[in-house]
N, CA, C and O atoms as CSV, one atom per row, in Angstrom:
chain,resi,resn,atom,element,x,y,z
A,1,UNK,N,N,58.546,54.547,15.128
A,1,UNK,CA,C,58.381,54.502,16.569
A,1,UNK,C,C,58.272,53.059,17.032
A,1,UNK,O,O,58.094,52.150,16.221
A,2,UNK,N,N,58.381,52.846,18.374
A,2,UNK,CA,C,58.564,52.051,18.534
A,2,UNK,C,C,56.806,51.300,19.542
A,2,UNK,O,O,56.531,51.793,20.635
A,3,UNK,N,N,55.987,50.292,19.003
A,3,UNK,CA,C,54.571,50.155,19.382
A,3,UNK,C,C,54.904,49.124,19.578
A,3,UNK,O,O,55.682,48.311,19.078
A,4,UNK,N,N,53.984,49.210,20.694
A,4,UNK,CA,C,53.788,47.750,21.565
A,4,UNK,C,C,51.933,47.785,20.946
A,4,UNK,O,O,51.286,48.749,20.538
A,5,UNK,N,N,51.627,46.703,21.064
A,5,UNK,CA,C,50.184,45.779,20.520
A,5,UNK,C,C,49.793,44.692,21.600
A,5,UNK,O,O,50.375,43.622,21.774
A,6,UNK,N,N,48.703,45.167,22.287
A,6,UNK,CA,C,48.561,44.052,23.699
A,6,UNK,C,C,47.045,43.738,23.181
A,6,UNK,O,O,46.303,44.716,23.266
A,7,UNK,N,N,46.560,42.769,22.755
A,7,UNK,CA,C,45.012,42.539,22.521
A,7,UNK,C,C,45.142,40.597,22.549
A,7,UNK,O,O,45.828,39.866,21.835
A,8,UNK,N,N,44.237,40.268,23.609
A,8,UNK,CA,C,44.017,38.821,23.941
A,8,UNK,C,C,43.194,37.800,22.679
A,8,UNK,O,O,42.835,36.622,22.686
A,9,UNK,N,N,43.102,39.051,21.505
A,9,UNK,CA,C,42.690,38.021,20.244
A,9,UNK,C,C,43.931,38.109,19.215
A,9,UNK,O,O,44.082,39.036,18.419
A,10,UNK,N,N,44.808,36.991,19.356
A,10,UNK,CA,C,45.815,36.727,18.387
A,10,UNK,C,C,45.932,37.495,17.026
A,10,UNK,O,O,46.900,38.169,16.676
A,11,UNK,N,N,44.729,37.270,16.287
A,11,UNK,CA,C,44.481,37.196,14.972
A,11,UNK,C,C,44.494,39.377,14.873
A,11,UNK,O,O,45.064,40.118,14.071
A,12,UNK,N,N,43.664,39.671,15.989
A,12,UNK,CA,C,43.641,41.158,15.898
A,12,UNK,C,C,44.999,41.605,16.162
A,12,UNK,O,O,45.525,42.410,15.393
A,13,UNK,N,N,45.659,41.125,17.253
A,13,UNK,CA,C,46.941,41.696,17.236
A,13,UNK,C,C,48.509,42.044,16.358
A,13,UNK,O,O,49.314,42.969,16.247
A,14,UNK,N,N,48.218,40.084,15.658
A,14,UNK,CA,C,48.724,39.953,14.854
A,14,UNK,C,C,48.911,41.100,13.365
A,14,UNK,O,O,49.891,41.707,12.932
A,15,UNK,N,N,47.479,41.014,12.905
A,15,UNK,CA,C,47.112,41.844,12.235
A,15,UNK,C,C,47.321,43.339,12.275
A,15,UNK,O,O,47.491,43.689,11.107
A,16,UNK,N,N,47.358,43.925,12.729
A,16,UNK,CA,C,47.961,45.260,13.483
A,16,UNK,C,C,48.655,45.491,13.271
A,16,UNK,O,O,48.793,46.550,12.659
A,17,UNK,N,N,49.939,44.518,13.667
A,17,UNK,CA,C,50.975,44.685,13.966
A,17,UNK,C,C,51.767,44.618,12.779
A,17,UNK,O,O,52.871,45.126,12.581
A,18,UNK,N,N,51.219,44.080,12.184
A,18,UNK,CA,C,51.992,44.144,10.824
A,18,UNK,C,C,51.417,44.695,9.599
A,18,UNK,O,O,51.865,44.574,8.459
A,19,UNK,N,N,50.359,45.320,9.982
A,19,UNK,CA,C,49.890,46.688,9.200
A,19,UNK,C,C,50.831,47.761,9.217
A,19,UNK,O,O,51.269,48.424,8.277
A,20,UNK,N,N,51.183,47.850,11.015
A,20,UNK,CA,C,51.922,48.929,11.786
A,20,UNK,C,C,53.788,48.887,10.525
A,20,UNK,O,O,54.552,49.557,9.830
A,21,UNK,N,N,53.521,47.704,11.012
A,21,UNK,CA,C,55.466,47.202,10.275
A,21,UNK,C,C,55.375,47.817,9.050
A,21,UNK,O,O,56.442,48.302,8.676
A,22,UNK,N,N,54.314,47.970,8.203
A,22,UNK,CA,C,54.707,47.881,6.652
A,22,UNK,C,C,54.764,49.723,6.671
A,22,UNK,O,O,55.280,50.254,5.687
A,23,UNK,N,N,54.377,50.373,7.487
A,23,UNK,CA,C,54.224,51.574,7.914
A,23,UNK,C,C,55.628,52.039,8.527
A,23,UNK,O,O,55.567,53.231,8.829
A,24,UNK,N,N,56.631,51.577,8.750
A,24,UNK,CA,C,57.836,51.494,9.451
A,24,UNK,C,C,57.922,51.299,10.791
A,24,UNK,O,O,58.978,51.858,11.090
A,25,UNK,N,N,57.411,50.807,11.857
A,25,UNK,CA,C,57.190,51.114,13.159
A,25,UNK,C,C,57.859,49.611,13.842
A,25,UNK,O,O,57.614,48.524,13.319
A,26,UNK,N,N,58.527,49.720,14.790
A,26,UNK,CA,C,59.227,48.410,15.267
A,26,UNK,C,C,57.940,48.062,16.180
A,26,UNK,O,O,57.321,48.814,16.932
A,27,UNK,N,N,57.750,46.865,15.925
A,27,UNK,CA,C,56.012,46.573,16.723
A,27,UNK,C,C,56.492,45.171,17.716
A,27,UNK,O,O,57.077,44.179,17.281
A,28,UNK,N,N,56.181,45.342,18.766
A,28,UNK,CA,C,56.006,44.370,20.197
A,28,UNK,C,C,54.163,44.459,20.202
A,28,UNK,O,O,53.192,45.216,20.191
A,29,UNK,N,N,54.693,42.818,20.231
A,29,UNK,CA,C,52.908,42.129,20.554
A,29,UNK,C,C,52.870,41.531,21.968
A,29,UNK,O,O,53.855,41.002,22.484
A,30,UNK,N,N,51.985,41.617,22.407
A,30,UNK,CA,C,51.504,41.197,23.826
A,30,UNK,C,C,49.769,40.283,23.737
A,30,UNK,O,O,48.741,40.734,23.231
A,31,UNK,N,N,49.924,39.208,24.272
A,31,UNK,CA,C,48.320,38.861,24.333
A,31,UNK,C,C,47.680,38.481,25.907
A,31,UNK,O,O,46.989,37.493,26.155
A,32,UNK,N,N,48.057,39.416,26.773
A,32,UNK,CA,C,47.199,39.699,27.697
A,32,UNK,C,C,48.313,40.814,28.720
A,32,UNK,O,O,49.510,41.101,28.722
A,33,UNK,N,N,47.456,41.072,29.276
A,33,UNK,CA,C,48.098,42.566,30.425
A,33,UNK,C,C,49.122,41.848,30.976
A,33,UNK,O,O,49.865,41.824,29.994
A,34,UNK,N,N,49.517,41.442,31.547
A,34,UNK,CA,C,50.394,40.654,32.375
A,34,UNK,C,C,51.450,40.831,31.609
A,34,UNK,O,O,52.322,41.585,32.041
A,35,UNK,N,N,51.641,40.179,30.274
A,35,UNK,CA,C,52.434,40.175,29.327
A,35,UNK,C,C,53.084,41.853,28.433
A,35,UNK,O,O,54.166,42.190,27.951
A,36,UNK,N,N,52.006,42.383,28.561
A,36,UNK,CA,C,51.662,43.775,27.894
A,36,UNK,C,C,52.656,44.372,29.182
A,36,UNK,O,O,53.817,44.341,28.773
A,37,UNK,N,N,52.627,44.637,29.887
A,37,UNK,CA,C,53.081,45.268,31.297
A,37,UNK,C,C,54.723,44.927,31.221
A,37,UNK,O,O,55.505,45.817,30.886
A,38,UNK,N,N,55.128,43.756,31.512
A,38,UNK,CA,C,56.530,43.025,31.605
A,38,UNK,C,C,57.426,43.374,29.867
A,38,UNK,O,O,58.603,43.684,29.679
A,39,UNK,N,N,56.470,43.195,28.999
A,39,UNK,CA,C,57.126,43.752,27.944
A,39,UNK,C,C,57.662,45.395,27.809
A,39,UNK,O,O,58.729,45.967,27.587
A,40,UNK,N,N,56.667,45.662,28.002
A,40,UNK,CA,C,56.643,47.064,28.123
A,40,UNK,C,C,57.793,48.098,29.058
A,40,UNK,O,O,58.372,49.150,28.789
A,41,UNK,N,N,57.765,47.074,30.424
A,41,UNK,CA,C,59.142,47.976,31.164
A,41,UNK,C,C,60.025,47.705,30.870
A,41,UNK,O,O,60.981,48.326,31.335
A,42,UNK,N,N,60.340,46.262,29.611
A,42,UNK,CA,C,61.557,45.976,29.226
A,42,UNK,C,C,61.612,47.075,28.373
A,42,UNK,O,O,62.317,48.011,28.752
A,43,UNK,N,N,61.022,47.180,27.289
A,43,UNK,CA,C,61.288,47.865,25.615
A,43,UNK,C,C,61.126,49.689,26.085
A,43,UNK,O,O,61.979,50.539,25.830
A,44,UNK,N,N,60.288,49.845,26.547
A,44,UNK,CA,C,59.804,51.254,27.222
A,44,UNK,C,C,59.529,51.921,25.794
A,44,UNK,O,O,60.190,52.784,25.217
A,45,UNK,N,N,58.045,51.093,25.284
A,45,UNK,CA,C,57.751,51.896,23.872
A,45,UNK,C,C,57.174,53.436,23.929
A,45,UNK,O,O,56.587,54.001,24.852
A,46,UNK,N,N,57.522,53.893,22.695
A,46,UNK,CA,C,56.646,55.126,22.851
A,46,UNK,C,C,55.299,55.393,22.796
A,46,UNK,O,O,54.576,56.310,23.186
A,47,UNK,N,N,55.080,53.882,21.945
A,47,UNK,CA,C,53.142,54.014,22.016
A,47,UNK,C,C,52.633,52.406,22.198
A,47,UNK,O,O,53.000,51.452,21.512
A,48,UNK,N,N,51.639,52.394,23.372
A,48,UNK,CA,C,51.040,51.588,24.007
A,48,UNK,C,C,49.763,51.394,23.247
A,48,UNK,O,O,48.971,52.296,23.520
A,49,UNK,N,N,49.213,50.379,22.242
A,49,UNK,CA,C,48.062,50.201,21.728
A,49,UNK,C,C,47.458,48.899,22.954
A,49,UNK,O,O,48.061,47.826,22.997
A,50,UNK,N,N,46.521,49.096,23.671
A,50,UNK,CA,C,45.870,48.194,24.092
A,50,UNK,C,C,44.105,47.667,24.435
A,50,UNK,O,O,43.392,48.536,24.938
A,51,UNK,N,N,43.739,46.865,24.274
A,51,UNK,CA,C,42.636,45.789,24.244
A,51,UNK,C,C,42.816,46.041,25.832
A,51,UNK,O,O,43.738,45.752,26.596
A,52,UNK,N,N,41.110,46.935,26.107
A,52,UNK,CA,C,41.007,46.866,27.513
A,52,UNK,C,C,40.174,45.942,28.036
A,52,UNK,O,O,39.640,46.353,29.066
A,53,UNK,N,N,39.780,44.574,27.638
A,53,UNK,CA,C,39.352,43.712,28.121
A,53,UNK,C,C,40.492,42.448,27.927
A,53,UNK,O,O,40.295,41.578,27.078
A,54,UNK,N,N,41.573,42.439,28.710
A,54,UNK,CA,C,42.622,41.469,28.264
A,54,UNK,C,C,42.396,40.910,29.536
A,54,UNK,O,O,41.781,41.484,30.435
A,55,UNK,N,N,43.137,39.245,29.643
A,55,UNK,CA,C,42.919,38.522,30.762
A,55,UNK,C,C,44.540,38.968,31.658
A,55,UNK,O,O,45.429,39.721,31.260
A,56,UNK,N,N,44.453,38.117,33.055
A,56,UNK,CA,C,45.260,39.004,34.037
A,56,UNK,C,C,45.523,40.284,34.703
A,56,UNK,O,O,45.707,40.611,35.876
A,57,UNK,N,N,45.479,40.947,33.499
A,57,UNK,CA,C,45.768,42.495,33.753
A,57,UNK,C,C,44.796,43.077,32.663
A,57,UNK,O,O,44.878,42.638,31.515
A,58,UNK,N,N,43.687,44.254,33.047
A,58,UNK,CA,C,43.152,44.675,32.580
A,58,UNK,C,C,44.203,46.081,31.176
A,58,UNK,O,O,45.408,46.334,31.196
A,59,UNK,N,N,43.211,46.618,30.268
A,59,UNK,CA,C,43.961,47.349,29.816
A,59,UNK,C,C,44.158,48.798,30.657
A,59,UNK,O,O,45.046,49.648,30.581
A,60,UNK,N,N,43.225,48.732,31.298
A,60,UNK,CA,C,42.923,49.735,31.996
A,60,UNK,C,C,44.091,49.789,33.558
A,60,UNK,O,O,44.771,50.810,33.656
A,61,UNK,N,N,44.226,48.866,34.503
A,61,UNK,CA,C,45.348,48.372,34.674
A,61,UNK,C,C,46.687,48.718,34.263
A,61,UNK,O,O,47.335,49.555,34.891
A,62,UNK,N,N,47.246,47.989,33.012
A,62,UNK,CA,C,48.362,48.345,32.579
A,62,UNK,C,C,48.476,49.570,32.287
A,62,UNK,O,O,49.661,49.905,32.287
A,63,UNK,N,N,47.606,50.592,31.975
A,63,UNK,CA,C,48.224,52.043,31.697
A,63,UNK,C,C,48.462,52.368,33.139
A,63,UNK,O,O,49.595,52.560,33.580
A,64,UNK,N,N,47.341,52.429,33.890
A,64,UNK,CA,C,47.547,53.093,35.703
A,64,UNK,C,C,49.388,52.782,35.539
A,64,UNK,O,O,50.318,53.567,35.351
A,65,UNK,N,N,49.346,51.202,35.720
A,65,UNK,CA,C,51.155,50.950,35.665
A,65,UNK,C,C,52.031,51.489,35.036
A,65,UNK,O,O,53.152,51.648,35.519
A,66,UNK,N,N,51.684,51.911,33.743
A,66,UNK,CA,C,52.691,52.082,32.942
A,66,UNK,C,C,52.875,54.088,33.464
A,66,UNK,O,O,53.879,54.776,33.649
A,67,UNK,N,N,51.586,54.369,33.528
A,67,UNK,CA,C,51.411,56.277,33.967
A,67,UNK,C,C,52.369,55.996,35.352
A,67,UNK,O,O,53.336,56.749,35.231
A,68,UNK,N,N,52.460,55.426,36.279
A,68,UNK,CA,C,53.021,55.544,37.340
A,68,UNK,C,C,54.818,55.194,37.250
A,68,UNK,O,O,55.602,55.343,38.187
A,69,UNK,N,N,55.143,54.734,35.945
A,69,UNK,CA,C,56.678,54.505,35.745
A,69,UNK,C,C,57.330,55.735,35.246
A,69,UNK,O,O,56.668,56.337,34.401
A,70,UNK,N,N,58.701,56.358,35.631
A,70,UNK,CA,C,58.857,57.801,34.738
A,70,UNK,C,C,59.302,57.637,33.519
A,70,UNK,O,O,59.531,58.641,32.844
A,71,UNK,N,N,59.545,56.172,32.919
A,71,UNK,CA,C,59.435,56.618,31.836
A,71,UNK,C,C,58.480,56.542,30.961
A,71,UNK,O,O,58.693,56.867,29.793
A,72,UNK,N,N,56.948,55.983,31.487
A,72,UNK,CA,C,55.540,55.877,31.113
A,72,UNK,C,C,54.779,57.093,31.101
A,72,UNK,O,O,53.639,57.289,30.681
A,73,UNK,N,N,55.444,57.727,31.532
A,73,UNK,CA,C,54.409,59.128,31.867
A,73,UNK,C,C,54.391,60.096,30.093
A,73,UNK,O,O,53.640,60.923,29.576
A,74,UNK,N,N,55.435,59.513,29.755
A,74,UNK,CA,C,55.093,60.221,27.714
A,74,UNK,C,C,54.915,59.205,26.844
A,74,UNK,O,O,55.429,59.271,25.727
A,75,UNK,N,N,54.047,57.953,27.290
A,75,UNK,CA,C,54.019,57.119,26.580
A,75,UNK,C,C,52.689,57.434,25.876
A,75,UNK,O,O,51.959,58.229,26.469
A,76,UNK,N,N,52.198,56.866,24.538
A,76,UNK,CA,C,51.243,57.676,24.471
A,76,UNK,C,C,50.230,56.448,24.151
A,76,UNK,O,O,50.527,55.648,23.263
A,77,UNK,N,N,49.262,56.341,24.748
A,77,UNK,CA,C,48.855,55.014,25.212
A,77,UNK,C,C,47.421,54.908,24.520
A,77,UNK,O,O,46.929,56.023,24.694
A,78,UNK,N,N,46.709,54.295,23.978
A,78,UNK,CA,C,45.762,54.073,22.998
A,78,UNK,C,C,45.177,52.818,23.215
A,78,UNK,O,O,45.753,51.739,23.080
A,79,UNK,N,N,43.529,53.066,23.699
A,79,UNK,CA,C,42.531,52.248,24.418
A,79,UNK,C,C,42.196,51.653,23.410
A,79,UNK,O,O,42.036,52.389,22.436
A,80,UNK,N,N,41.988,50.383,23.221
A,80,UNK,CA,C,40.929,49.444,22.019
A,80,UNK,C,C,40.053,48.680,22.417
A,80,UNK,O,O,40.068,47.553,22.911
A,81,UNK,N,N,39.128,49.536,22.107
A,81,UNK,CA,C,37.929,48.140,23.191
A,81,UNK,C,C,36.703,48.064,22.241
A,81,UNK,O,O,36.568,48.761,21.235
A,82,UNK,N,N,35.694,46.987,22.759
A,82,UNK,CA,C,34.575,46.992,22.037
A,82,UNK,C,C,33.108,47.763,22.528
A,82,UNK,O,O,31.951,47.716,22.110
A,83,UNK,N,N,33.759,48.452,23.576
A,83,UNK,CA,C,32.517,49.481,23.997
A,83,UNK,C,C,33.053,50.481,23.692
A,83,UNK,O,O,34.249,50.620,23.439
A,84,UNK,N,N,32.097,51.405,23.683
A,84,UNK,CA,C,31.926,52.675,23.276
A,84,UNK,C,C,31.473,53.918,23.753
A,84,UNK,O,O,31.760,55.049,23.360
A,85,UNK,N,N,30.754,53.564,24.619
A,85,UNK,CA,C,29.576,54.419,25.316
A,85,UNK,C,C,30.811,55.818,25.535
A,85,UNK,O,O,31.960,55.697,25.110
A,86,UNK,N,N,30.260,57.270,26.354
A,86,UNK,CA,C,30.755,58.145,26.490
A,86,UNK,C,C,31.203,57.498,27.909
A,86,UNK,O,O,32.361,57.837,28.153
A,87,UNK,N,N,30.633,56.649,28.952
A,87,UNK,CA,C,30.841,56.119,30.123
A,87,UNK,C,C,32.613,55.988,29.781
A,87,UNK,O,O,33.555,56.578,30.311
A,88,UNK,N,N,32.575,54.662,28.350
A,88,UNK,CA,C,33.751,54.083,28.384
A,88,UNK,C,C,34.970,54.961,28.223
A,88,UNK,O,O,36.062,54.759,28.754
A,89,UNK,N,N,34.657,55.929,27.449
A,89,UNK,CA,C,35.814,56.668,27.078
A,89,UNK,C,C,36.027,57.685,28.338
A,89,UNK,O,O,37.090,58.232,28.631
A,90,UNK,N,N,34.999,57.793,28.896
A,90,UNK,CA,C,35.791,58.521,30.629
A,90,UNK,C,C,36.184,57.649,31.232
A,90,UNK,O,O,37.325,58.084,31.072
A,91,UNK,N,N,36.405,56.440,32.035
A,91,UNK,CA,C,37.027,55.349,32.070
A,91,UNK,C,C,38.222,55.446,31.345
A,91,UNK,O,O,39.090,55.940,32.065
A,92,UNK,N,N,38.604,55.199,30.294
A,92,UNK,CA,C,39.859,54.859,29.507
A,92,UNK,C,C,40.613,56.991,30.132
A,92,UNK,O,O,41.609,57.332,30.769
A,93,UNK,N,N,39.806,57.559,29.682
A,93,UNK,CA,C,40.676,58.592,30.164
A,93,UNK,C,C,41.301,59.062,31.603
A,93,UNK,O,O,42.283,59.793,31.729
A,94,UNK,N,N,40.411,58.404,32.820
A,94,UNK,CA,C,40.466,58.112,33.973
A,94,UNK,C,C,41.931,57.613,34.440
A,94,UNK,O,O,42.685,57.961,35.349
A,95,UNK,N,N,42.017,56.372,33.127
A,95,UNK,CA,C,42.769,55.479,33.409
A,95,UNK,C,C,44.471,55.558,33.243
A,95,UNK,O,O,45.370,54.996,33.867
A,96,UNK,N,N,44.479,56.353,32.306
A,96,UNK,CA,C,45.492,57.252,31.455
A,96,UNK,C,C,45.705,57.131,30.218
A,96,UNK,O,O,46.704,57.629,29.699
A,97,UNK,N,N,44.797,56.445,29.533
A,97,UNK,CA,C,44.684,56.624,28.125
A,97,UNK,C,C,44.595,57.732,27.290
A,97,UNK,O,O,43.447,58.156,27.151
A,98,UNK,N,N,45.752,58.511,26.505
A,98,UNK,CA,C,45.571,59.603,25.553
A,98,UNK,C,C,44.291,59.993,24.384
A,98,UNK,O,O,43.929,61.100,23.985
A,99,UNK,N,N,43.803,58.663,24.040
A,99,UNK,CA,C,42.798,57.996,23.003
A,99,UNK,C,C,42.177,57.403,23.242
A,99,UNK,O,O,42.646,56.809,24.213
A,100,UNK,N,N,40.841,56.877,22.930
A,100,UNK,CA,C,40.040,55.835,22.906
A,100,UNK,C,C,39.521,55.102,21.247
A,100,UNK,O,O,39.177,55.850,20.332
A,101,UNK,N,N,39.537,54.016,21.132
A,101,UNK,CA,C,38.972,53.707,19.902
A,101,UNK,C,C,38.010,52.574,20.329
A,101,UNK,O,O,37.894,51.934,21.374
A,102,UNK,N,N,37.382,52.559,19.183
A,102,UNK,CA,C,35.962,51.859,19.170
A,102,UNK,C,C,36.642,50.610,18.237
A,102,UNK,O,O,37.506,50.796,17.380
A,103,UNK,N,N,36.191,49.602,18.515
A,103,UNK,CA,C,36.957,48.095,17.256
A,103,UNK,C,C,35.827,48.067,16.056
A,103,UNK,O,O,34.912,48.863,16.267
A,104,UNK,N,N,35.731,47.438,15.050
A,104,UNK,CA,C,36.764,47.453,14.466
A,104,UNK,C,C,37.671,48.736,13.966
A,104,UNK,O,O,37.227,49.782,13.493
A,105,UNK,N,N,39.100,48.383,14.195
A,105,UNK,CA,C,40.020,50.046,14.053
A,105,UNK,C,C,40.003,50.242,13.121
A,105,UNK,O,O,40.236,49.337,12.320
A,106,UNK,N,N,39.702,51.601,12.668
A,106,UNK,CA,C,39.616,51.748,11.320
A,106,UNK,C,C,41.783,52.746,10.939
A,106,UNK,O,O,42.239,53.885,11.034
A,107,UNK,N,N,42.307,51.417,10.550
A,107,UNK,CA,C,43.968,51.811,10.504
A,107,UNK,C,C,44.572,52.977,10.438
A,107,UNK,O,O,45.539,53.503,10.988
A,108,UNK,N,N,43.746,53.285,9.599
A,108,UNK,CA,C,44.128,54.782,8.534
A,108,UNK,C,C,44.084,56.269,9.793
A,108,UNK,O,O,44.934,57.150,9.918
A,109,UNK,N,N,42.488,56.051,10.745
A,109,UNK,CA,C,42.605,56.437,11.914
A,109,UNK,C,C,43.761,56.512,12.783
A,109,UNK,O,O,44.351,57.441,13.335
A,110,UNK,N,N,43.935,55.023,12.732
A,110,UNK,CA,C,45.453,54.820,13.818
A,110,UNK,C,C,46.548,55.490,13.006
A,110,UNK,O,O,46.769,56.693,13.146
A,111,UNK,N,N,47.019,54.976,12.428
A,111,UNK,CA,C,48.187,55.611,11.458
A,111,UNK,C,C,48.240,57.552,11.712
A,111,UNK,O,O,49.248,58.140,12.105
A,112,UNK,N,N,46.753,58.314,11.331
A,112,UNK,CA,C,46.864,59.649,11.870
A,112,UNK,C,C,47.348,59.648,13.036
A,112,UNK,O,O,48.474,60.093,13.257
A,113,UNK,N,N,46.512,59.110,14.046
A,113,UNK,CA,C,46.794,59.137,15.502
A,113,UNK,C,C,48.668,59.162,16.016
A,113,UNK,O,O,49.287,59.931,16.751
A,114,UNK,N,N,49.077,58.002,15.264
A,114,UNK,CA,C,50.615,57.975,15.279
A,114,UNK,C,C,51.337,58.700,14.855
A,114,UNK,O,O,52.510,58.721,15.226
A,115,UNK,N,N,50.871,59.479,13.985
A,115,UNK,CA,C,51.479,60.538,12.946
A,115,UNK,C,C,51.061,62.162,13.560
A,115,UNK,O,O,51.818,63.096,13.295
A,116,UNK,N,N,50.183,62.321,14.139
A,116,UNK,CA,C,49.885,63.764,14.875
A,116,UNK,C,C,50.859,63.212,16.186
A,116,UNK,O,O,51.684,64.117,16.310
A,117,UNK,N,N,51.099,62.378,17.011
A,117,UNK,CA,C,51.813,61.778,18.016
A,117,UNK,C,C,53.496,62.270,17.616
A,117,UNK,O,O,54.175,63.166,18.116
A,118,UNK,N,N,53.817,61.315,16.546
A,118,UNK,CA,C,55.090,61.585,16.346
A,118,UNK,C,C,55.478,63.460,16.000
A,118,UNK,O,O,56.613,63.930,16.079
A,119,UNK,N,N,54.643,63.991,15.751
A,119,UNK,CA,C,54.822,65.521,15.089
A,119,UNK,C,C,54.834,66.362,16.140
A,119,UNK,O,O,55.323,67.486,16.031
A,120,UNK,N,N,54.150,65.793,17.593
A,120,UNK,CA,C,54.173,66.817,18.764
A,120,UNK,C,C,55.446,66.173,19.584
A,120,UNK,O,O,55.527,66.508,20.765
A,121,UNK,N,N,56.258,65.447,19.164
A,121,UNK,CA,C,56.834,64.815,19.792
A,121,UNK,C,C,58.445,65.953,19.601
A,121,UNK,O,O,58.703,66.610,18.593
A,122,UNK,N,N,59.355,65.883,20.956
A,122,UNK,CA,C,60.649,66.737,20.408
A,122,UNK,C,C,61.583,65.878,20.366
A,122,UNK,O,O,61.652,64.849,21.039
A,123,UNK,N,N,62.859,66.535,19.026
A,123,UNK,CA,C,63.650,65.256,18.709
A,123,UNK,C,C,64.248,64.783,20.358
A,123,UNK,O,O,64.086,65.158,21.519
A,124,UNK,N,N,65.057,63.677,19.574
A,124,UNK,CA,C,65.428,63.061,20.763
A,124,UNK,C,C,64.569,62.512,22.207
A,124,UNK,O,O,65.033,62.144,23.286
A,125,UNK,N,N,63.105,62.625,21.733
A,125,UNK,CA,C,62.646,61.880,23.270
A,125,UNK,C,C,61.733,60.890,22.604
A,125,UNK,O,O,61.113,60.070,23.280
């Protein structure tokens, strides 16, 4: 599939992203919303991993944007933040986030997450 990675700490994104690669997944990095957003209506990934405390554009932000594009509306979009509370994860779901995760990601998590994703998914979309 094709993942976009938007998180304003290099080193986390980086990292990810090429966890994601060795996993087969064509991975787009982004390090802040602004960037995350403009990439995103170019490539039109199927899964949106984002850091909802990014500068410019919140993560929270870029999904509203991305839920309001038609071809965002089956994107399947995955919150990464460092709060947690039950507050946060109504927020992220508010926002249009499918998921919420707590940092540090534990991969193996993500990897399911992508893998129950791709299995509800029908060919060709």
């Amino acid at each position: 599939m094709k993942v976009l990675v938007a998180d304003d700490n290099r080193d986390a994104a980086l990292s990810l992203g090429a966890l994601l690669e060795m996993s087969d997944h064509e991975v787009l990095i982004a390090h802040d919303g602004e960037e995350a957003l403009k990439i995103a209506r170019q490539a039109m990934p199927d899964v949106m991993i984002l850091d909802i405390g990014m500068p410019r554009l919140t993560g929270d932000q870029v999904a509203r944007a991305v839920r309001n594009e038609p071809w965002g509306r089956h994107v399947f979009l995955v919150a990464v933040t460092g709060w947690g509370e039950p507050a946060d994860k109504e927020r992220a779901g508010a926002a249009g986030f499918d998921h919420h995760l707590t940092k540090p990601i534990d991969v193996e998590v993500m990897e399911r997450l992508l893998g129950d994703f791709a299995a509800q998914r029908k060919p060709g979309s």
